[in-house]
Every structure is written in structure tokens, then in C-alpha cells.
N, CA and C atoms of all chains as a GROMACS GRO file, in nm:
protein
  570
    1UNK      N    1   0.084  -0.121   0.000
    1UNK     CA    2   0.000   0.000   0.000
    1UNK      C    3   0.087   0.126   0.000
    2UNK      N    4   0.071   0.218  -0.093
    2UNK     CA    5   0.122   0.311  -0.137
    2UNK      C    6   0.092   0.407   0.013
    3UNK      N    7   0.181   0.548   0.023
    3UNK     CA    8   0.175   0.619   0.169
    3UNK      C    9   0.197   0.775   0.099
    4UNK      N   10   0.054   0.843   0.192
    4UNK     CA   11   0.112   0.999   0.103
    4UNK      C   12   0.210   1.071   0.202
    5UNK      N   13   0.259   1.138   0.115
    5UNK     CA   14   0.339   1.206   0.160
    5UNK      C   15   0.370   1.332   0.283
    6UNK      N   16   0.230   1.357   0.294
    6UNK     CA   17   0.222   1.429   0.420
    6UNK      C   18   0.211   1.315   0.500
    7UNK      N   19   0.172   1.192   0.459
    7UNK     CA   20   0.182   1.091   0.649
    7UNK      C   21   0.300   1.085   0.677
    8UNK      N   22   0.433   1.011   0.560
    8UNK     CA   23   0.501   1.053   0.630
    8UNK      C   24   0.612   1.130   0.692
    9UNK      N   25   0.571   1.279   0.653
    9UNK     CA   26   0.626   1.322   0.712
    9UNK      C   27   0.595   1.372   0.792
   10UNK      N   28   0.462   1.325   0.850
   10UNK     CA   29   0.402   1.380   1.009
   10UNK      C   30   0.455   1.324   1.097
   11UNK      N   31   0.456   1.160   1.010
   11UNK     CA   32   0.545   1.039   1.116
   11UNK      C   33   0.661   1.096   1.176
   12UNK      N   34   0.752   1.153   1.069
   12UNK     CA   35   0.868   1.189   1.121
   12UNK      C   36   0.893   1.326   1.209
   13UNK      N   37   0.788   1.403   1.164
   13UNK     CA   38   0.777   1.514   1.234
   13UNK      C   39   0.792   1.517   1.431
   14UNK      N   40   0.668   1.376   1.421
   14UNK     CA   41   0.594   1.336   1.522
   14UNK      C   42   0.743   1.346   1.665
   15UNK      N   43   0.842   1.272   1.550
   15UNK     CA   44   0.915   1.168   1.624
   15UNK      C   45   1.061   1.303   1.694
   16UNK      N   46   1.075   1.364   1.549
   16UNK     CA   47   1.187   1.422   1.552
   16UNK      C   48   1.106   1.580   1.538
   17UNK      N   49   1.072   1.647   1.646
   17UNK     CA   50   0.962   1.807   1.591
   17UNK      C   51   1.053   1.890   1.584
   18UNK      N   52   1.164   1.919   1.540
   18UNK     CA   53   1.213   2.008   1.503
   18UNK      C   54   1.272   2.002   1.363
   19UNK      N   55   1.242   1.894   1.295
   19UNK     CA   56   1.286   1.886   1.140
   19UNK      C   57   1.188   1.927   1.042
   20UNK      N   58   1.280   1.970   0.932
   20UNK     CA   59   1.176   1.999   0.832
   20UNK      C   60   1.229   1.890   0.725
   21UNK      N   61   1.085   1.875   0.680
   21UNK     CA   62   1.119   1.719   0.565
   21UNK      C   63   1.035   1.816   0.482
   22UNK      N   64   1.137   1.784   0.362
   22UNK     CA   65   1.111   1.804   0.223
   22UNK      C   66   1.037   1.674   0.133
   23UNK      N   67   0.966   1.651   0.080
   23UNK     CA   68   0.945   1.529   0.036
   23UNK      C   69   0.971   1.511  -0.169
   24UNK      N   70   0.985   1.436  -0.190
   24UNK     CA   71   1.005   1.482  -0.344
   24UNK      C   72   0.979   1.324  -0.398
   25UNK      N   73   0.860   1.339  -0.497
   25UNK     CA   74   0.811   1.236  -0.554
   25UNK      C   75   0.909   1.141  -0.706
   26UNK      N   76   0.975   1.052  -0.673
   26UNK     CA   77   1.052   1.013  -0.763
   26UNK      C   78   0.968   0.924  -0.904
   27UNK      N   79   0.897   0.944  -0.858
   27UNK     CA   80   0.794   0.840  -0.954
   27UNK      C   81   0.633   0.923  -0.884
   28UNK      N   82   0.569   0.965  -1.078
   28UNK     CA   83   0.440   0.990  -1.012
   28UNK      C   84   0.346   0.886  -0.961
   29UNK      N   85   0.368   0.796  -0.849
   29UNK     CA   86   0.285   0.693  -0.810
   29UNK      C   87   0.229   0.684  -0.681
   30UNK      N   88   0.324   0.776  -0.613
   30UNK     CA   89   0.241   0.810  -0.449
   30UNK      C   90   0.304   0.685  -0.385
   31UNK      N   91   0.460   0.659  -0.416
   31UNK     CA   92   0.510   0.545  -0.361
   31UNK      C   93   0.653   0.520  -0.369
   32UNK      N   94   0.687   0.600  -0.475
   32UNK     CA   95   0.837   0.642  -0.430
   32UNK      C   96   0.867   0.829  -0.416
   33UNK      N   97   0.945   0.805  -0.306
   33UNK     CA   98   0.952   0.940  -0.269
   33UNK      C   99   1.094   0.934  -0.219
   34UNK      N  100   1.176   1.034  -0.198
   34UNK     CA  101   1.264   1.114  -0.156
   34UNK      C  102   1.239   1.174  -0.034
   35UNK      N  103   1.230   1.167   0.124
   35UNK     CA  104   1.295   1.269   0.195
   35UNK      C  105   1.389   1.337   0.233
   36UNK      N  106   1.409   1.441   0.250
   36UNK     CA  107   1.495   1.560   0.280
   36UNK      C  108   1.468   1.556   0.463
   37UNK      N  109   1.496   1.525   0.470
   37UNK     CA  110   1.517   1.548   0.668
   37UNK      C  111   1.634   1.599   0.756
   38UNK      N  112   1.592   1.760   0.772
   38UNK     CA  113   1.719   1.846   0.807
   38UNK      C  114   1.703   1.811   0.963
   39UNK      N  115   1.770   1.804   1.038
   39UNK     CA  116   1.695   1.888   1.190
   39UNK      C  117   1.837   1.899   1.289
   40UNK      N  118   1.866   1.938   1.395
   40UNK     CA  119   1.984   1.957   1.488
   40UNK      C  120   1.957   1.834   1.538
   41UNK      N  121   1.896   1.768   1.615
   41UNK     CA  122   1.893   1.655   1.625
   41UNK      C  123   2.008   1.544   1.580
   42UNK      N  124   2.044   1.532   1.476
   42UNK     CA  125   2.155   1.497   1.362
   42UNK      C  126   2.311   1.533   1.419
   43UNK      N  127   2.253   1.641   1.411
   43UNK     CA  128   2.426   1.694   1.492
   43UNK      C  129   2.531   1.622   1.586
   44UNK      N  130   2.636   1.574   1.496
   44UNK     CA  131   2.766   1.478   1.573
   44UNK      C  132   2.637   1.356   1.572
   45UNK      N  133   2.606   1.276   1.510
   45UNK     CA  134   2.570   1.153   1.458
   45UNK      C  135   2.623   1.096   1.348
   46UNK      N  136   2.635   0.970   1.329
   46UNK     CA  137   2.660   0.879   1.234
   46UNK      C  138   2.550   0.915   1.111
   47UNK      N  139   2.600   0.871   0.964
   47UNK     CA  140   2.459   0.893   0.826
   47UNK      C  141   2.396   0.812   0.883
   48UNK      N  142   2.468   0.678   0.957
   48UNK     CA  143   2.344   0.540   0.983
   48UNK      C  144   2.261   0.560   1.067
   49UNK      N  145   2.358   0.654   1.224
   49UNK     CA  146   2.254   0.684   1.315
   49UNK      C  147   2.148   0.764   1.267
   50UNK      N  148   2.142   0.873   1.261
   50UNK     CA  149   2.062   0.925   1.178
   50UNK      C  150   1.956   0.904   1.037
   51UNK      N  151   2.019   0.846   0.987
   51UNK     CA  152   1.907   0.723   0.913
   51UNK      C  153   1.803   0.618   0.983
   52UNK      N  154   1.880   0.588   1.090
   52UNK     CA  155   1.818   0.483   1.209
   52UNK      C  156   1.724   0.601   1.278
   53UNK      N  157   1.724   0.674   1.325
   53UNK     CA  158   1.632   0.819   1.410
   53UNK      C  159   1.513   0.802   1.293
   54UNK      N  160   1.514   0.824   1.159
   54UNK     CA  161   1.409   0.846   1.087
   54UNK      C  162   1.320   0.689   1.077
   55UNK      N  163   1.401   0.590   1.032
   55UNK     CA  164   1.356   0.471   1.046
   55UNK      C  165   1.317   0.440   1.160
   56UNK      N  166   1.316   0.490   1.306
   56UNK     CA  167   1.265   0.460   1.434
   56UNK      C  168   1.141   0.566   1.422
   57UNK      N  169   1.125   0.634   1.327
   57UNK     CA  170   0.984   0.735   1.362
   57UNK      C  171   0.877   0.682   1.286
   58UNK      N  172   0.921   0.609   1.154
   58UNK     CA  173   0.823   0.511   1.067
   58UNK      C  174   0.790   0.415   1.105
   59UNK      N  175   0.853   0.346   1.237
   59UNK     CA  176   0.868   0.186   1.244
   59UNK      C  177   0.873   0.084   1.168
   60UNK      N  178   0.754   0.053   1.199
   60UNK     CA  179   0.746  -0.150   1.104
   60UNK      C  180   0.736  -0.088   0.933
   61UNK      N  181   0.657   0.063   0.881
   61UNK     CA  182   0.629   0.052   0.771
   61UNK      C  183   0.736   0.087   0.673
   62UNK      N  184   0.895   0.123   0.723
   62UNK     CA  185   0.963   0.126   0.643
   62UNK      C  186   1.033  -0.054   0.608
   63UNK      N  187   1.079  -0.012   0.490
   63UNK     CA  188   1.071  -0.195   0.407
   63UNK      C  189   0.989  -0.248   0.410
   64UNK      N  190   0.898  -0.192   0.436
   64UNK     CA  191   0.733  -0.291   0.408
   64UNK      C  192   0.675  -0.183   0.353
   65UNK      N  193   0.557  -0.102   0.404
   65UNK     CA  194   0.504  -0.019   0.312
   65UNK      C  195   0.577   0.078   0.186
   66UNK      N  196   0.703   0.157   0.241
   66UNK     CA  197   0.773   0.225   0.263
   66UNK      C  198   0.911   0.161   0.191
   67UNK      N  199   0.897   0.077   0.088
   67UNK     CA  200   0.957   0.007   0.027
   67UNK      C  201   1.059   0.093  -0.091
   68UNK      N  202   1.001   0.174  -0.110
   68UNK     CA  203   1.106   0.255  -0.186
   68UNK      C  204   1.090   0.401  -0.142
   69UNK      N  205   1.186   0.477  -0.020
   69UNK     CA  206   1.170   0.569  -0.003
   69UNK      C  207   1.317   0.597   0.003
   70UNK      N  208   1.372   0.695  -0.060
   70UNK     CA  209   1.502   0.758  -0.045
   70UNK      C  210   1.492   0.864   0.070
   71UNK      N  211   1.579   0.876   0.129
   71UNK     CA  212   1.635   0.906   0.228
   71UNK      C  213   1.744   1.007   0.211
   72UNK      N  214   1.720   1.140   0.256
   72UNK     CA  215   1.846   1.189   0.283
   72UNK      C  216   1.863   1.315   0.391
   73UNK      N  217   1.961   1.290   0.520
   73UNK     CA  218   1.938   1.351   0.604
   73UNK      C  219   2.065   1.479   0.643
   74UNK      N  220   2.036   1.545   0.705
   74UNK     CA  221   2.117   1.676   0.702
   74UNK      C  222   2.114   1.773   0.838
   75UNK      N  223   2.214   1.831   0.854
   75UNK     CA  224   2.216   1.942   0.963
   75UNK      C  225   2.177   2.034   0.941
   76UNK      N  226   2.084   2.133   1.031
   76UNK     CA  227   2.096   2.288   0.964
   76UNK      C  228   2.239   2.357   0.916
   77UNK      N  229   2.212   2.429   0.859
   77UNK     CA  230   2.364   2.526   0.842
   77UNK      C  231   2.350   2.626   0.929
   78UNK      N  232   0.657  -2.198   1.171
   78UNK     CA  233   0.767  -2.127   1.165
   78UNK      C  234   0.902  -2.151   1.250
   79UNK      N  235   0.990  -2.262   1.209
   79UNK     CA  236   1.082  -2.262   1.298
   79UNK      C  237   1.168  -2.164   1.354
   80UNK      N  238   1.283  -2.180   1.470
   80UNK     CA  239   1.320  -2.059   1.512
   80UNK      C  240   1.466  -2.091   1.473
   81UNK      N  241   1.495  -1.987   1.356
   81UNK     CA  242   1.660  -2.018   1.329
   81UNK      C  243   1.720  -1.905   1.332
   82UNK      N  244   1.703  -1.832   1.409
   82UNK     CA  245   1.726  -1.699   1.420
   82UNK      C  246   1.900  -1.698   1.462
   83UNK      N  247   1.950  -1.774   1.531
   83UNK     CA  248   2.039  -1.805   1.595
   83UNK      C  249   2.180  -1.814   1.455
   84UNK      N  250   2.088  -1.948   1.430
   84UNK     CA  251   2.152  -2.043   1.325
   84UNK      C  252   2.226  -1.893   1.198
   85UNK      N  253   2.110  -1.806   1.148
   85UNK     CA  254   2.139  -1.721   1.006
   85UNK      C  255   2.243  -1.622   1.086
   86UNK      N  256   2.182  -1.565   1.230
   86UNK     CA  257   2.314  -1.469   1.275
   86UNK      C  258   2.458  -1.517   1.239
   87UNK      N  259   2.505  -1.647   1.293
   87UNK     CA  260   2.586  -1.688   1.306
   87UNK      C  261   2.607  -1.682   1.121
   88UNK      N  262   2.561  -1.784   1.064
   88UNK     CA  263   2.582  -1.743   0.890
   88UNK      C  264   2.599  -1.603   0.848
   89UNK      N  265   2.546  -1.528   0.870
   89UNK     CA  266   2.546  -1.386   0.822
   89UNK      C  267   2.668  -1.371   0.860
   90UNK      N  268   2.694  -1.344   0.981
   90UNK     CA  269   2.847  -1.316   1.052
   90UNK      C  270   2.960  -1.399   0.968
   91UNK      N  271   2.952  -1.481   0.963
   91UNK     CA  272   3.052  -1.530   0.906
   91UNK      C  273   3.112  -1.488   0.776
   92UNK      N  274   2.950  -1.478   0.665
   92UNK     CA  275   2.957  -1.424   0.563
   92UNK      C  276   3.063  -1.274   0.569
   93UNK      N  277   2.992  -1.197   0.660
   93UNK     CA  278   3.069  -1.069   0.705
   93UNK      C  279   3.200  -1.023   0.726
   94UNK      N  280   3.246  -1.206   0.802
   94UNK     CA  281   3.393  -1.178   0.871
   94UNK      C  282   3.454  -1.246   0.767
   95UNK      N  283   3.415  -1.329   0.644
   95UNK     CA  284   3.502  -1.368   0.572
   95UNK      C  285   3.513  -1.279   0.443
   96UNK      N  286   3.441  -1.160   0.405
   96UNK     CA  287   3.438  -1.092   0.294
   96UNK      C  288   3.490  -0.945   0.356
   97UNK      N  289   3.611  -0.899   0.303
   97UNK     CA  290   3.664  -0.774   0.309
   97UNK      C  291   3.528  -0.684   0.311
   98UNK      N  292   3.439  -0.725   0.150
   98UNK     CA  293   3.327  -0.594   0.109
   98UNK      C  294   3.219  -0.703   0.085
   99UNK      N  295   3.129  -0.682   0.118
   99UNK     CA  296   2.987  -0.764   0.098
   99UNK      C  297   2.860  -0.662   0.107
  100UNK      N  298   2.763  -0.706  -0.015
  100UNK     CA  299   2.684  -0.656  -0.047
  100UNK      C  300   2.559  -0.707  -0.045
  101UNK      N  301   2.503  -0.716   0.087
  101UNK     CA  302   2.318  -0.802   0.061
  101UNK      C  303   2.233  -0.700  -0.021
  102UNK      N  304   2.178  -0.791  -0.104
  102UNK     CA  305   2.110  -0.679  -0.240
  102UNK      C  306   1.991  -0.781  -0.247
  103UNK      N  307   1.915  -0.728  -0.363
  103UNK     CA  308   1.781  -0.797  -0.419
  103UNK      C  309   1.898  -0.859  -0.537
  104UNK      N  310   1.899  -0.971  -0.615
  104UNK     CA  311   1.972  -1.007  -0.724
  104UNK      C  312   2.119  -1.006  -0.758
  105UNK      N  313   2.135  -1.005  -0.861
  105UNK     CA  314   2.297  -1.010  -0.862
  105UNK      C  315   2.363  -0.882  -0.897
  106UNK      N  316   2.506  -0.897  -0.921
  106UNK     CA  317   2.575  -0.757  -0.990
  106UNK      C  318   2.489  -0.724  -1.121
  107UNK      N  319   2.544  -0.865  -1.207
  107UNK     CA  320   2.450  -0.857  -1.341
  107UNK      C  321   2.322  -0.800  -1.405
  108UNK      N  322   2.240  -0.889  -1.271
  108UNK     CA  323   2.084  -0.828  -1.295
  108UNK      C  324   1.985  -0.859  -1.172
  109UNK      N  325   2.077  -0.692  -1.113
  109UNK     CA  326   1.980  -0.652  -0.999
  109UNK      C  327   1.818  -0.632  -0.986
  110UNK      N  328   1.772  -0.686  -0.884
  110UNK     CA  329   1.644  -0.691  -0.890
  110UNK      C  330   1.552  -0.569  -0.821
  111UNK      N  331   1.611  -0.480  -0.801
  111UNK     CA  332   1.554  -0.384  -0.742
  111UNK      C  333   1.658  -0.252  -0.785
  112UNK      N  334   1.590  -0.112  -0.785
  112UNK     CA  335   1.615   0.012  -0.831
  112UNK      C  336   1.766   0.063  -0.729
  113UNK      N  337   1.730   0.017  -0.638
  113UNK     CA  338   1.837   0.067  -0.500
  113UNK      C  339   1.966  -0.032  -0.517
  114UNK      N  340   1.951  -0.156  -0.518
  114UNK     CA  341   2.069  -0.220  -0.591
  114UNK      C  342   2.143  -0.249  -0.660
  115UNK      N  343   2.037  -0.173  -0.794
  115UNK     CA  344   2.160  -0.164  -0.889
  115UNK      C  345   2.232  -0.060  -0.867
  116UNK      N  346   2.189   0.086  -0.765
  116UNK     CA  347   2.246   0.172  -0.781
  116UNK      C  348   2.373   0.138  -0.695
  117UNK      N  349   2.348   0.055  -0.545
  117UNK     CA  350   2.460   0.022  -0.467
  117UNK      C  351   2.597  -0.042  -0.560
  118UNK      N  352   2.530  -0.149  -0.639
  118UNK     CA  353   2.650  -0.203  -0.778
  118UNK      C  354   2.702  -0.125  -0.847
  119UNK      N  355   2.615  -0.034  -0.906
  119UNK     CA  356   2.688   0.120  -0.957
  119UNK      C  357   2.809   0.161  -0.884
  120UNK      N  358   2.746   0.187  -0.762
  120UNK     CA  359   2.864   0.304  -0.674
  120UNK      C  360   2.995   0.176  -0.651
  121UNK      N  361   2.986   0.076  -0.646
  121UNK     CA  362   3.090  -0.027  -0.583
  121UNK      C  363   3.184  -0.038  -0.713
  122UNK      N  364   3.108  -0.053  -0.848
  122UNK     CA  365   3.197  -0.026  -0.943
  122UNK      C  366   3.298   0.076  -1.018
  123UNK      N  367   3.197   0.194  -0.976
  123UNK     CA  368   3.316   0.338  -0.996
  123UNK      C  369   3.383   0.384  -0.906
  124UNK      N  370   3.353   0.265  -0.756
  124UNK     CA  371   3.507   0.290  -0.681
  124UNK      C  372   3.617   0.170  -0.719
  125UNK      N  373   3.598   0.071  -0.791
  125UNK     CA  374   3.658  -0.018  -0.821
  125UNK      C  375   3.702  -0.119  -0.740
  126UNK      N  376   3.630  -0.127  -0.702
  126UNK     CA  377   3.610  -0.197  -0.603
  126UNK      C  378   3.583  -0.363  -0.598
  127UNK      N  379   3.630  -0.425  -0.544
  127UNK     CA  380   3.590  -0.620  -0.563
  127UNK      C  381   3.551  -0.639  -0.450
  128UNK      N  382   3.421  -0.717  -0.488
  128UNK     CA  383   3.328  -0.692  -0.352
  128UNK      C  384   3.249  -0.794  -0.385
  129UNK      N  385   3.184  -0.941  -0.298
  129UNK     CA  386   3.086  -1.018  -0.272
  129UNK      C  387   3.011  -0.995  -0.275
  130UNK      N  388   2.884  -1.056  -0.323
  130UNK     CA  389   2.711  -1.003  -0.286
  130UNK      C  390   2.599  -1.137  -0.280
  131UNK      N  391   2.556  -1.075  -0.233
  131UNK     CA  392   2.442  -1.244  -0.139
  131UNK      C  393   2.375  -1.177  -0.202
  132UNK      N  394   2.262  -1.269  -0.280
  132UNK     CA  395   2.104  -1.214  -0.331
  132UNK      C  396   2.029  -1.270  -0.236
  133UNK      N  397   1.979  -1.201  -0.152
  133UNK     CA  398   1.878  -1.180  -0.042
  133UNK      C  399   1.750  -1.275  -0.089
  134UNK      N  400   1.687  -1.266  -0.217
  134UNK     CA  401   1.590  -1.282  -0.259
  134UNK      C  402   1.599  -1.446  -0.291
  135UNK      N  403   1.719  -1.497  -0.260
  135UNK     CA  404   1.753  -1.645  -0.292
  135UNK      C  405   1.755  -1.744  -0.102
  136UNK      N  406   1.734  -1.637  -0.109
  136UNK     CA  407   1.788  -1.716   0.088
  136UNK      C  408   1.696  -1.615   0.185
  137UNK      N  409   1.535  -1.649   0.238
  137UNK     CA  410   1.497  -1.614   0.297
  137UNK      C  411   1.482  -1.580   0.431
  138UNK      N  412   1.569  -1.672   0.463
  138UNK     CA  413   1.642  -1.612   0.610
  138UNK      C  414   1.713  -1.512   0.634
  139UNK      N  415   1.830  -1.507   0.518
  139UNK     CA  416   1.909  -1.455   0.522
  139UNK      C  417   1.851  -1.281   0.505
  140UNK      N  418   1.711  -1.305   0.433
  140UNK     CA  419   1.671  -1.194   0.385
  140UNK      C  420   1.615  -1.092   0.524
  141UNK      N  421   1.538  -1.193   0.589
  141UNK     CA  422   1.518  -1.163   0.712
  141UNK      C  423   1.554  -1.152   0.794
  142UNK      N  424   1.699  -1.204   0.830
  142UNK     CA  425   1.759  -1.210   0.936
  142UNK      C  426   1.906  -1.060   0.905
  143UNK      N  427   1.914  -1.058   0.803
  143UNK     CA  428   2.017  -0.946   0.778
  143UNK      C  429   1.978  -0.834   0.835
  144UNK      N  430   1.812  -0.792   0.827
  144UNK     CA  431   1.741  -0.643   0.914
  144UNK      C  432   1.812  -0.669   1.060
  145UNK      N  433   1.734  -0.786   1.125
  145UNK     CA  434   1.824  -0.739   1.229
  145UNK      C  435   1.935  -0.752   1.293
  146UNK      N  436   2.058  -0.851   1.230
  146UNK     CA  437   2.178  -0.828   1.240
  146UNK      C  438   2.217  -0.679   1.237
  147UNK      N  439   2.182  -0.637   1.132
  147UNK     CA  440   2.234  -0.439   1.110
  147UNK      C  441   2.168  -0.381   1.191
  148UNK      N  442   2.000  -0.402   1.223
  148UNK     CA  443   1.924  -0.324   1.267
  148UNK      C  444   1.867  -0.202   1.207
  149UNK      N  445   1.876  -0.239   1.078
  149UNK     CA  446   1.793  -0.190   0.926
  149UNK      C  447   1.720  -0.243   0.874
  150UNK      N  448   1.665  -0.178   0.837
  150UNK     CA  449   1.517  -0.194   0.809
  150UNK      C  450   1.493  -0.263   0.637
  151UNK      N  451   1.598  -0.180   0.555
  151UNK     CA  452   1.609  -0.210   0.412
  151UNK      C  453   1.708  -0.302   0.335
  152UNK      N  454   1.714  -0.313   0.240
  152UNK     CA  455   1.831  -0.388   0.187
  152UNK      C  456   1.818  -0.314   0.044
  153UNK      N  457   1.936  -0.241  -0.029
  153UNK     CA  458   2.035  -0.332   0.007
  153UNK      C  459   2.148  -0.303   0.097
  154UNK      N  460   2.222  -0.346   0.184
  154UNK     CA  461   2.320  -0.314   0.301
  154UNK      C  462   2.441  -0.361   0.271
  155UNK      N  463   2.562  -0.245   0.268
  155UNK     CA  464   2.682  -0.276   0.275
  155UNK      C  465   2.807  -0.288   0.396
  156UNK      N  466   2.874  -0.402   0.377
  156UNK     CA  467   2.984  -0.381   0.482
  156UNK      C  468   3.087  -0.440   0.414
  157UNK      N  469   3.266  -0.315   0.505
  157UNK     CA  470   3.308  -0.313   0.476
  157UNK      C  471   3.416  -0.371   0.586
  158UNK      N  472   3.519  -0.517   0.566
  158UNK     CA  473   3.555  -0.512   0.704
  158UNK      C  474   3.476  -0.547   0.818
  159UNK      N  475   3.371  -0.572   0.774
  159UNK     CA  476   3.315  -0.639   0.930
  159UNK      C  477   3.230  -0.521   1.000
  160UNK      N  478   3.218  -0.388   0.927
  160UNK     CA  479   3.142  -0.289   0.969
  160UNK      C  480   3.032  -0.260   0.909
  161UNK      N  481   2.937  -0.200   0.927
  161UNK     CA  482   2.832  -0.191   0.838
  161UNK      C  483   2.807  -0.034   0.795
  162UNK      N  484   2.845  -0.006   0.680
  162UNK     CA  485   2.843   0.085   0.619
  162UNK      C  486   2.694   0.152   0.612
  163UNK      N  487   2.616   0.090   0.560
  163UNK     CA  488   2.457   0.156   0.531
  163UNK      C  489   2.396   0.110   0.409
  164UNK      N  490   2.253   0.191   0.372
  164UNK     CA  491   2.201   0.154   0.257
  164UNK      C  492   2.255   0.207   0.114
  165UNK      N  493   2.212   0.225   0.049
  165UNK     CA  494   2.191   0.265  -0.101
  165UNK      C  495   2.233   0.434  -0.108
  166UNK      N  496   2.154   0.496   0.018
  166UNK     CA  497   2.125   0.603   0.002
  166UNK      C  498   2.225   0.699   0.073
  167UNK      N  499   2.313   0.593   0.160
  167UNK     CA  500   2.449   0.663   0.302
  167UNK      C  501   2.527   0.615   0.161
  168UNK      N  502   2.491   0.540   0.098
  168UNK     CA  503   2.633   0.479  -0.016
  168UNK      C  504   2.666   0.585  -0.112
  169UNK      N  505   2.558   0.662  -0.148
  169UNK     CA  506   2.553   0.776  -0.243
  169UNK      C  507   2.584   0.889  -0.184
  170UNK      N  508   2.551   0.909  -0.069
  170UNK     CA  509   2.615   1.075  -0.004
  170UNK      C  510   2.759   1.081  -0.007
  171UNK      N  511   2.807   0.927   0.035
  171UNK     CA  512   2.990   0.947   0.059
  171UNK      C  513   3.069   0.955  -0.050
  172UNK      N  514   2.944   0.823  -0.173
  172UNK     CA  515   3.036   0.847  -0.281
  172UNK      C  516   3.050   0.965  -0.355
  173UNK      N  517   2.935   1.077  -0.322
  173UNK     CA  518   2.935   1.203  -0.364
  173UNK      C  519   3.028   1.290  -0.285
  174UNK      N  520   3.050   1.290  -0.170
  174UNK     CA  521   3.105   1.337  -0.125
  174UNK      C  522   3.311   1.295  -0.090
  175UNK      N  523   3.328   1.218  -0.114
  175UNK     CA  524   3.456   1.087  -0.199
  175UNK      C  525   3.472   1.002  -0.054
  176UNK      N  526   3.402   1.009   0.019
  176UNK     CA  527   3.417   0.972   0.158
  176UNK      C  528   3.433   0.794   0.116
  177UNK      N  529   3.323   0.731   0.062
  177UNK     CA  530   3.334   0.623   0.023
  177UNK      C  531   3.517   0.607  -0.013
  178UNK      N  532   3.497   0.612  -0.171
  178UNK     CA  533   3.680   0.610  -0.208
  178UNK      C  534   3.764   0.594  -0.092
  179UNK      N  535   3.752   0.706   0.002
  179UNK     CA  536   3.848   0.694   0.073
  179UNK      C  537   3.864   0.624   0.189
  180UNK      N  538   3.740   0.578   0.236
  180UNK     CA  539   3.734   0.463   0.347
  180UNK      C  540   3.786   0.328   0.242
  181UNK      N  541   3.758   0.333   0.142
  181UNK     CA  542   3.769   0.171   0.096
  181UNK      C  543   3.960   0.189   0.058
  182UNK      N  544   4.004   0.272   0.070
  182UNK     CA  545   4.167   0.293   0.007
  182UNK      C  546   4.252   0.302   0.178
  183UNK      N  547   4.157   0.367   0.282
  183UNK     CA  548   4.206   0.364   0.403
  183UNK      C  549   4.238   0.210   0.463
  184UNK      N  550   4.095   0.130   0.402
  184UNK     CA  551   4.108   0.000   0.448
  184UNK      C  552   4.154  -0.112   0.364
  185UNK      N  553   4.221  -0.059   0.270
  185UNK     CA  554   4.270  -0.118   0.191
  185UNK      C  555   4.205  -0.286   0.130
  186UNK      N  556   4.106  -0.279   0.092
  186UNK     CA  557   4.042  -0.334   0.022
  186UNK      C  558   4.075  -0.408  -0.154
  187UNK      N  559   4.065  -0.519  -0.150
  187UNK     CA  560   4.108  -0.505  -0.292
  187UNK      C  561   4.049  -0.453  -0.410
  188UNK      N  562   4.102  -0.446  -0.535
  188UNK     CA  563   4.086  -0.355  -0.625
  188UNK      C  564   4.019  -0.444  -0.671
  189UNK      N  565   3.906  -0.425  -0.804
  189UNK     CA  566   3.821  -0.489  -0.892
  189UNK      C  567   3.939  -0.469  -1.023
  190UNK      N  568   3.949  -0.642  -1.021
  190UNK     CA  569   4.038  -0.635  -1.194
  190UNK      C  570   3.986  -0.567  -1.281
   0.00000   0.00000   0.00000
């Protein structure tokens, strides 16, 4: 089952409230997407830890629903 | 559903500790089965890199049991050395950024003939 794009980035919002997620549709299908996930949070973390922070705000539905979502996370400047 | 949870750790690991670079993917180098793996094969080849790869999609344990060895969620997952590097998508920031290159030349890895 396909996921729009405001869920999740409420999910992640939810988890991490000081990020802003960009979302960007890689395919018009409402199923692959791109996030952009800036936040301080990040700051002096690992790409994995920080990859792991976003994947802990989706839970079970990333690799399952959430099967093709690119990922890319960042510090403020 | 038996419980071999034990049994694939131990396989996985091994897989891990006996391959310098290993790559759990959907399919092969040749003909990756998913969008994210071929791109991981991409990036492993324009670092030149010689590197192992388990097709996940052939060994269902392995498929399942690799999430939580790493404690990722996706595949496809690289390690380098016995470490676990990341997905598709940590593989593309470094290689953009040459970070990749230079961890795999730090750890001296062998070269792809």
C-alpha cells in the first residue's frame, strides 16, 4: 500500500519536531519518494545513526510499506 | 515457523567476517532486482572496487535475518571489514562526497580487476 506524503512526514515530524522534511516524488505513483530530513537533532551523529532516528519514527512501515523511499538527512547550516 | 534466528546470525556473521566488502542486495551484480541495488552495484563499481554479494531474494532467512543483524530496516546493506556501512542512500552521499573512495583505500580493500 502506497503512503502519502504528508503521512510521512508527520510520522517523522511526530518523532523528531524540530525537522523539516522536504518530500520529493521520484515516480508519479504516491510510492516512491525522496525525503529531505534536516533537523539539529543529527548533529555529531553517524549517516546510519541518523538514518536509524528516521527509520525509528516510521517503524514496522519502512521496508514494508515504505519500500522505496530515499532518504536523505542533514544538519541545519 | 521454525526458530533459526540463531543459526542465520551466526551465517550472516561469518559471511561478514570472511568478505573484506559484501553486499546483501535484491539479485545479482548482473541483474539486480531492485532500483536501489543496482544503484549500490553502480557506486561499488566506480570505486573499483571487488566486492561479494548475497542475493537476499535467494535465501529467505538470510533476507530476514540481515534487518536485524544491522538493525535496518532495508536492503540493500553494505559492509566493509566487518562494519556496516549503510544503505543505497548513506552509499551515495559518501560516494558524492569521496568519503566512500576513501574509506575503501584507508582499508585497503582489494581492487576490482
Amino acid at each position: 500500500m502506497p503512503m502519502p506524503s504528508d503521512e510521512i512526514a508527520a510520522l517523522i515530524k511526530a518523532a523528531i519536531p524540530d525537522a523539516t522534511v522536504e518530500m520529493e516524488a521520484l515516480v508519479d505513483d504516491n510510492d516512491h519518494w525522496l525525503a529531505r530530513v534536516t533537523s539539529a537533532e543529527f548533529a555529531g551523529k553517524s549517516r546510519v545513526q541518523q538514518h536509524k532516528m528516521v527509520f525509528a519514527a516510521l517503524g514496522e512501515r519502512m521496508g514494508g510499506e515504505l519500500h522505496a523511499l530515499q532518504l536523505h538527512t542533514s544538519v541545519p547550516n | 515457523m521454525s526458530d533459526n534466528s540463531g543459526n542465520t546470525n551466526e551465517r550472516i556473521s561469518q559471511i561478514v567476517g570472511d568478505n573484506d566488502v559484501v553486499l546483501f542486495m535484491k539479485g545479482t551484480p548482473l541483474f539486480p532486482q531492485c532500483g536501489f541495488s543496482n544503484r549500490a552495484v553502480s557506486i561499488l563499481d566506480h570505486c573499483k572496487v571487488q566486492f561479494e554479494s548475497v542475493d537476499v531474494l535467494q535465501d529467505m532467512e538470510v533476507r530476514q535475518g540481515i534487518k536485524a543483524y544491522s538493525d535496518w530496516p532495508t536492503i540493500p546493506q553494505l559492509y566493509v571489514k566487518g562494519e556496516f556501512v549503510g544503505g543505497s542512500d548513506i552509499m551515495m552521499e559518501m560516494y558524492e562526497a569521496g568519503e566512500l573512495q576513501q574509506m575503501l583505500d584507508e582499508k585497503q580493500v582489494a581492487k576490482a580487476e
